[in-house]
KEKOL-775799 format. One record per residue (C-alpha): residue number from 1; residue in one letter; z, y, x. Coordinates in steps of 0.05 Angstrom, whole numbers, plus 5000, padded with zeros to 4 digits. Layout:
// KEKOL-775799
{NUM, "A", {Z, Y, X}};
...
END
This chain:
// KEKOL-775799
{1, "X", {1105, 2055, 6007}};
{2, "X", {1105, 2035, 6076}};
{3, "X", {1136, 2057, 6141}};
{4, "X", {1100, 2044, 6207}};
{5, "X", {1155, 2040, 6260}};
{6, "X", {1124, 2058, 6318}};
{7, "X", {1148, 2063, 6400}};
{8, "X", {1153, 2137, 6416}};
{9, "X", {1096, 2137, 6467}};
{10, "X", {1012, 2159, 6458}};
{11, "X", {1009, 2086, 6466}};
{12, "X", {1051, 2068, 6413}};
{13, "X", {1029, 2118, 6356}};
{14, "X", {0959, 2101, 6361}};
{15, "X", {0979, 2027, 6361}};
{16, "X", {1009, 2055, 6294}};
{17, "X", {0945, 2095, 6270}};
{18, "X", {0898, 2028, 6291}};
{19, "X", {0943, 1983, 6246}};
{20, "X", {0947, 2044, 6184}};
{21, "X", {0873, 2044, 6187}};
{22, "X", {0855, 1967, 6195}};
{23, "X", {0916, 1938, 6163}};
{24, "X", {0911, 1919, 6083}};
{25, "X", {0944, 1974, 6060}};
{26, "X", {0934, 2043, 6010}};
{27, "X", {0931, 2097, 6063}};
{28, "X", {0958, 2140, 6013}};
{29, "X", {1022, 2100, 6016}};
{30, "X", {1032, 2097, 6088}};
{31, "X", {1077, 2132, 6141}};
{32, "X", {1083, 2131, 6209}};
{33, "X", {1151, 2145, 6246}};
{34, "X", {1186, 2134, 6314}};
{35, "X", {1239, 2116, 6345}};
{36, "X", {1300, 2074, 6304}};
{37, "X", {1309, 2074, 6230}};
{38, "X", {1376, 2118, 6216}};
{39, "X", {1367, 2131, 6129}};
{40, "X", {1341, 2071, 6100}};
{41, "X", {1289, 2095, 6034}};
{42, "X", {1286, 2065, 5969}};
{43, "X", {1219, 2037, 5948}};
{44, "X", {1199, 2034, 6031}};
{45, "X", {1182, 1972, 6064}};
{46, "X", {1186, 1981, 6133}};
{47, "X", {1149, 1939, 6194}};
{48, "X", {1155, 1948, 6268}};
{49, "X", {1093, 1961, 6303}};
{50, "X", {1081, 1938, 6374}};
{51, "X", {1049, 1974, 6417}};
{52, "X", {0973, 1949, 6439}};
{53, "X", {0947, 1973, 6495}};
{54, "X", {0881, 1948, 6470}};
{55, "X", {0881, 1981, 6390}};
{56, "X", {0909, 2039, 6428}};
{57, "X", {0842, 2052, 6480}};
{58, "X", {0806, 2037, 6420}};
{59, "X", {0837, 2093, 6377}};
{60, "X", {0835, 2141, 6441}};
{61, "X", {0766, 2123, 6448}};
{62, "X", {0754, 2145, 6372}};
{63, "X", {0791, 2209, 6377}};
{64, "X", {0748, 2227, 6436}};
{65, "X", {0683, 2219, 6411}};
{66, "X", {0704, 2241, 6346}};
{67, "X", {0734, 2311, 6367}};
{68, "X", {0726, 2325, 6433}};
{69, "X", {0767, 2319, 6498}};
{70, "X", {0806, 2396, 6482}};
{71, "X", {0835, 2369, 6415}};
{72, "X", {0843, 2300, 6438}};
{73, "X", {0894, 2332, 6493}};
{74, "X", {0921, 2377, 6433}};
{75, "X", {0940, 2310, 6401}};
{76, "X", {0970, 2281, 6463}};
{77, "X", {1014, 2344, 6476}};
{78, "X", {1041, 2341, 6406}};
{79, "X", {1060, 2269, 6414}};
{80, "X", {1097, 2294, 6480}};
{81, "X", {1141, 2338, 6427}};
{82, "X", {1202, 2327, 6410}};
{83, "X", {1174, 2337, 6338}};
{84, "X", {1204, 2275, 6295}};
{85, "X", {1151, 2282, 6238}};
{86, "X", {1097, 2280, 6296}};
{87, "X", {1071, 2210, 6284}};
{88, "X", {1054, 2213, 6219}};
{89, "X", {1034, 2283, 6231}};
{90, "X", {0985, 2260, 6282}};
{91, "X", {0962, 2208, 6238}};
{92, "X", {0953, 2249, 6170}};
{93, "X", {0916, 2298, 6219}};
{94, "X", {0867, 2247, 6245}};
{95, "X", {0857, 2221, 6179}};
{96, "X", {0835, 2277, 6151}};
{97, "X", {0781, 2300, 6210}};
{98, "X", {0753, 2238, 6199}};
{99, "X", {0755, 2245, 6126}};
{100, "X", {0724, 2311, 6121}};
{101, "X", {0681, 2307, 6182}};
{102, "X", {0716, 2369, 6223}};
{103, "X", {0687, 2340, 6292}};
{104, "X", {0711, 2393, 6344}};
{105, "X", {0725, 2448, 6291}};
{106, "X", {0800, 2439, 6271}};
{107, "X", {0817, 2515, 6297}};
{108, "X", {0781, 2519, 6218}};
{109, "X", {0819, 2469, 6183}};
{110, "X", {0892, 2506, 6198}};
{111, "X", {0905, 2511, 6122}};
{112, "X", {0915, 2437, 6120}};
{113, "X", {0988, 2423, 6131}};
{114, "X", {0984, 2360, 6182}};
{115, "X", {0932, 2404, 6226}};
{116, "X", {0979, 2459, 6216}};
{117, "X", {1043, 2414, 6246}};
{118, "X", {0995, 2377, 6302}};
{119, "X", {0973, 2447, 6328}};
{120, "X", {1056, 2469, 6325}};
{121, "X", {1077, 2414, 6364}};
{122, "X", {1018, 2417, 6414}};
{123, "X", {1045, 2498, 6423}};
{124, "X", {1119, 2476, 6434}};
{125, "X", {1099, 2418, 6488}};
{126, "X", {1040, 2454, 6512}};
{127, "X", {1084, 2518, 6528}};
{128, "X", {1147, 2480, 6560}};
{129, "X", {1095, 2441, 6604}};
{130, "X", {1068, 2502, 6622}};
{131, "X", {1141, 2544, 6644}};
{132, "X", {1149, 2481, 6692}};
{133, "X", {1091, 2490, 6725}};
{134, "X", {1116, 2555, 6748}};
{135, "X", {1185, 2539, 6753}};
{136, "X", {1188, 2461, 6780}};
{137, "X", {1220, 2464, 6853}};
{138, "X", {1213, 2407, 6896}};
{139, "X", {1263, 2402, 6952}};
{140, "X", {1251, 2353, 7016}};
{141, "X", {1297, 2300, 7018}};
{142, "X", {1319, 2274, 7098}};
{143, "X", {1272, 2212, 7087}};
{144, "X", {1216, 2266, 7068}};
{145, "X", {1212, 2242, 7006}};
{146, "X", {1205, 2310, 6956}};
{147, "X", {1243, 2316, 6897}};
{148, "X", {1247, 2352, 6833}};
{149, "X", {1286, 2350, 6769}};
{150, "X", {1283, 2371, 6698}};
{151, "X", {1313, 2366, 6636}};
{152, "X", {1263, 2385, 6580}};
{153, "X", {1263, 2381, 6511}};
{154, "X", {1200, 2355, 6502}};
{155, "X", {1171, 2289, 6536}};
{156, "X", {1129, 2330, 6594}};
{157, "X", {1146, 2287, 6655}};
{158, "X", {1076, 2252, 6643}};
{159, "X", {1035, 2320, 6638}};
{160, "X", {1072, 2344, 6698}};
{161, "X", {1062, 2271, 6738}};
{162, "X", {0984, 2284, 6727}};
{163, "X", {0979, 2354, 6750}};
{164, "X", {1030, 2343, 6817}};
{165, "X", {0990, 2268, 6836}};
{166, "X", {0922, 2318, 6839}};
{167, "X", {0952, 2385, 6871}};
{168, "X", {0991, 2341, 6923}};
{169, "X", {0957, 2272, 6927}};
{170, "X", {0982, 2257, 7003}};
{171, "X", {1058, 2265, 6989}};
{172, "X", {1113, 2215, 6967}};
{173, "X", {1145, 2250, 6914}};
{174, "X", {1183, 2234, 6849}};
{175, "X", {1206, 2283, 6794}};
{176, "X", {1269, 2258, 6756}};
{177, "X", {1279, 2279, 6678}};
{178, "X", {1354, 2274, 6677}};
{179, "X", {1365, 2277, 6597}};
{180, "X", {1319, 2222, 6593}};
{181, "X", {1343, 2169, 6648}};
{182, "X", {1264, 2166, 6667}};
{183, "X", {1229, 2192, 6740}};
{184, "X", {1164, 2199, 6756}};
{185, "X", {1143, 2162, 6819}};
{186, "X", {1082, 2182, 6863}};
{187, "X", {1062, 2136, 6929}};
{188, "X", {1025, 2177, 6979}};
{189, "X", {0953, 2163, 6966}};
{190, "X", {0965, 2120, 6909}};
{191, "X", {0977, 2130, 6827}};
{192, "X", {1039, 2151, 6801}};
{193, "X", {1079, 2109, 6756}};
{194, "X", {1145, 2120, 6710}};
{195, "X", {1205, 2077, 6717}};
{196, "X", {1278, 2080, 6693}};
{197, "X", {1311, 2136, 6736}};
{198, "X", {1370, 2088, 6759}};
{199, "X", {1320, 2046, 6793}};
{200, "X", {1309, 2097, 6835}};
{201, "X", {1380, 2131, 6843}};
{202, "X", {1398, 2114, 6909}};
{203, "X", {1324, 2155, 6933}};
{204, "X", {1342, 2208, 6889}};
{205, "X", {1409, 2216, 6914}};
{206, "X", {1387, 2229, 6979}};
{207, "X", {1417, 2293, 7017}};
{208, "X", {1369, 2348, 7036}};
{209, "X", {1334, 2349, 7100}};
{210, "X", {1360, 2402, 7151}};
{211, "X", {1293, 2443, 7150}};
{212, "X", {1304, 2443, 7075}};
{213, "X", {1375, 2472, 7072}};
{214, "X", {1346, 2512, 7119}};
{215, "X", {1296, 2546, 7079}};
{216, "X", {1346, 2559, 7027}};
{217, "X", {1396, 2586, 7065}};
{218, "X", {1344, 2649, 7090}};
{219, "X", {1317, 2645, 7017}};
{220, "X", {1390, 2662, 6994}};
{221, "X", {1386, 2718, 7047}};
{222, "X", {1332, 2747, 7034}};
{223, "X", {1343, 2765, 6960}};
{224, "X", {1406, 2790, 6969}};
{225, "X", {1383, 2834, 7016}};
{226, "X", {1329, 2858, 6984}};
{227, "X", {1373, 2863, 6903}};
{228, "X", {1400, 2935, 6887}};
{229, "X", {1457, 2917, 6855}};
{230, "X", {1455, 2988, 6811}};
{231, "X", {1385, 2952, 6785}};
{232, "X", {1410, 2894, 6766}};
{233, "X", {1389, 2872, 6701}};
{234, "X", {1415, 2802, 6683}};
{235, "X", {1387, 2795, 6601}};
{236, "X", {1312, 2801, 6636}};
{237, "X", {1327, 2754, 6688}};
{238, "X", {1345, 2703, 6633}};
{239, "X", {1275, 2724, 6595}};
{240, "X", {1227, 2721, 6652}};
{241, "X", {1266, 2648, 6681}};
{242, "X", {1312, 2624, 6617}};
{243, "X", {1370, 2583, 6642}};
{244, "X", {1350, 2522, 6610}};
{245, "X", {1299, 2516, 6673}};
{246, "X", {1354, 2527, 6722}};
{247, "X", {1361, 2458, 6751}};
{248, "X", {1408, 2451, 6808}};
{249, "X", {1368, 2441, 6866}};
{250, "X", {1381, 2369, 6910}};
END
């Protein structure tokens, strides 16, 4: 048997899935797994994969034309999980659509236990992505630089990056993912880019600007004003905006 270390990036697990399928070996007796090895196997010879930027477009390309752009993003969103079987989930999964011919059609394959786990972890990222969208605060720094930050248990910074750079394309902003030590950086006009969040820390530690503190201050005001404190109902409050979203605001 043989384990496919692979960098725990889209880029890295279809560098994984290029060399599974070209490489000389049984794919019966492959696996693919990320990050560092903790358990060492008997009877598993294990090989670092680099990641190939090239293999990798090449796999993309494959995955689009073989199944579509909806479950081509399904795959992506399940490598964004914090899954640790998704790799090799991902890759069983692909094999076997190309294998049996599914095309587009996978929502009829859900018996199969790698389509099964690939359409799990797409829910978990998908979802999380999702409760940011509604919940992600950005708050102006004094150099008008706007600022977010998360900590989420999936990898959705990149998700979030893509849908930010096209709702607010003329703003410097940069979204910080705390647990992770990465940020998000986007140049007005210009493509965003990830880099290692203490390359950035003086930015983000920036104080608010005055209009800013501002805003909060008669945001503060006006909901307690406007709470009934007989009517207060904290155990909904934590279901309609968990804690786990709470981020303290810059």
């Amino acid at each position: 048997m043989y384990a496919l270390m692979c960098e725990d990036s889209i880029n890295g697990v279809f560098s994984g899935i290029y060399e599974a399928w070209a490489g000389k070996y049984n794919r019966d007796e492959v696996v693919l797994r990320t990050g560092a090895v903790c358990n060492f196997e008997l009877f598993m010879e294990y090989r670092q994969i680099q990641e190939d930027a090239e293999a990798a477009q090449k796999v993309a390309n494959t995955l689009r034309r073989r199944f579509g752009e909806e479950t081509y993003e399904r795959i992506c969103y399940a490598l964004w999980s914090d899954g640790e079987d998704k790799a090799d989930a991902v890759y069983r999964m692909v094999r076997y659509g190309i294998e049996h011919n599914c095309g587009a059609g996978f929502r009829n394959h859900l018996t199969n236990e790698a389509v099964r786990r690939v359409f799990e972890l797409w829910r978990a990222a998908f979802n999380e992505a999702h409760h940011y969208l509604g919940f992600l605060r950005f708050s102006e720094l004094k150099n008008g630089v706007l600022c977010a930050n998360i900590s989420a248990r999936h990898q959705v910074l990149e998700p979030l990056a893509m849908h930010f750079a096209d709702r607010l394309p003329k703003e410097n902003w940069l979204i910080c993912e705390k647990n992770r030590g990465l940020a998000a950086v986007h140049p007005a006009g210009m493509d965003w880019f990830l880099t290692k969040e203490e390359q950035i820390s003086t930015l983000s530690g920036e104080k608010r600007s005055t209009s800013d503190e501002e805003f909060a201050s008669m945001w503060r005001c006006f909901c307690n004003s406007v709470s009934i404190e007989a009517r207060e109902n904290l155990e909904l409050q934590k279901k309609n905006f968990p804690l786990r979203f709470r981020q303290e605001v810059l």
